[in-house]
One Martini backbone bead per residue (centre of mass of N, CA, C, O) as a GRO file, in nm:
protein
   63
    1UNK     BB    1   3.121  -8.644  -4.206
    2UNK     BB    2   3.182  -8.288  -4.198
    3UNK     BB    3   3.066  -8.009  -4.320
    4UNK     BB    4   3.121  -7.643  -4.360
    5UNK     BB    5   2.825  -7.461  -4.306
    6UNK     BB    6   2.645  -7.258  -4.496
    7UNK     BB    7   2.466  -6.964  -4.321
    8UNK     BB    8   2.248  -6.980  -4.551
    9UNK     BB    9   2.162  -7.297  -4.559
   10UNK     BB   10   2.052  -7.266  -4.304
   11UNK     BB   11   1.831  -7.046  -4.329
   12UNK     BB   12   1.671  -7.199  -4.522
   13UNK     BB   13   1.600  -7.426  -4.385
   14UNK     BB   14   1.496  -7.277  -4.125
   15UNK     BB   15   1.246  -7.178  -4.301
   16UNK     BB   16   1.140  -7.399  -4.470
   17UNK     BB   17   1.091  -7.566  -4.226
   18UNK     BB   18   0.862  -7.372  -4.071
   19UNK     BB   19   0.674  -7.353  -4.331
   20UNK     BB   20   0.673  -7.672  -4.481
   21UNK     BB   21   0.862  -7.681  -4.773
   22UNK     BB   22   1.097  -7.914  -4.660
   23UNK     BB   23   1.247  -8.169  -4.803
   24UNK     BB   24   1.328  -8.495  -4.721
   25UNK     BB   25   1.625  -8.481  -4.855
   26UNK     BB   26   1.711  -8.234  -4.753
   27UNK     BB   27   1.694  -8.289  -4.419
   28UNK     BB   28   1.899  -8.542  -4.453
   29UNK     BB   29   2.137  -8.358  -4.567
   30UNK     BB   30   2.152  -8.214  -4.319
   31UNK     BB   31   2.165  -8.451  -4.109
   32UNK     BB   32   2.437  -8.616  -4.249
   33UNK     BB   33   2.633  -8.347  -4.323
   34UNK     BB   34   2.563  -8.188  -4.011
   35UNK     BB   35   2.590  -8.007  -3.787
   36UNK     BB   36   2.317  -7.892  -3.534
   37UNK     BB   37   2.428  -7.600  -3.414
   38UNK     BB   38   2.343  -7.414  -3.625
   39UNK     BB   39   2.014  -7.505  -3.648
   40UNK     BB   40   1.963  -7.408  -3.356
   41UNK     BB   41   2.060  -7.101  -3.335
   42UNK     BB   42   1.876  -7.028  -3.578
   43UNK     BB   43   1.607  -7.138  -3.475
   44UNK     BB   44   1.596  -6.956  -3.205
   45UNK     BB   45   1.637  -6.668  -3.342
   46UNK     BB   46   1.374  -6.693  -3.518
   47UNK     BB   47   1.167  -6.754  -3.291
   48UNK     BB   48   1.218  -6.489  -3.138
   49UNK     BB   49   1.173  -6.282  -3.376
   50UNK     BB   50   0.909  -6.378  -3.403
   51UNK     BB   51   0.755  -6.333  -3.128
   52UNK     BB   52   0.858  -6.048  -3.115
   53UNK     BB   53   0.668  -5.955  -3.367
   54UNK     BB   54   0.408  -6.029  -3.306
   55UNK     BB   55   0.376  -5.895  -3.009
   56UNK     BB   56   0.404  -5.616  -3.191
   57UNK     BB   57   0.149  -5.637  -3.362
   58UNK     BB   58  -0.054  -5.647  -3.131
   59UNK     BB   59   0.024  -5.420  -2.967
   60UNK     BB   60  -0.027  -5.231  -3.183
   61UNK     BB   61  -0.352  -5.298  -3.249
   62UNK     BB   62  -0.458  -5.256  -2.961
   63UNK     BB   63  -0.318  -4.956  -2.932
   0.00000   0.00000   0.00000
């Protein structure tokens, strides 16, 4: 049974996940509890901004 997944929740586990901060309690029971097409489009959104973040950084510093 899946219940419907508050936005918030989603994003501090996918940042929690990303940092490696994230219990395997809160994992299971994300996993156990949850769609998982959530947490993979804000993985993907997070991924995206990260990396766009970086490459602003870096283009920053060179020029």
């Amino acid at each position: 049974m899946t219940k419907k997944t508050n936005i918030w929740r989603v994003i501090v586990s996918v940042l929690s996940a990303a940092m490696g901060i994230q219990s395997s309690k809160n994992m299971k029971q994300d996993c156990e509890n949850n769609s998982p097409l959530p947490y993979i489009i804000v993985g993907i959104c997070f991924t995206i901004i990260f990396v766009g973040t970086l490459l602003f950084i870096v283009h920053y510093v060179v020029l």
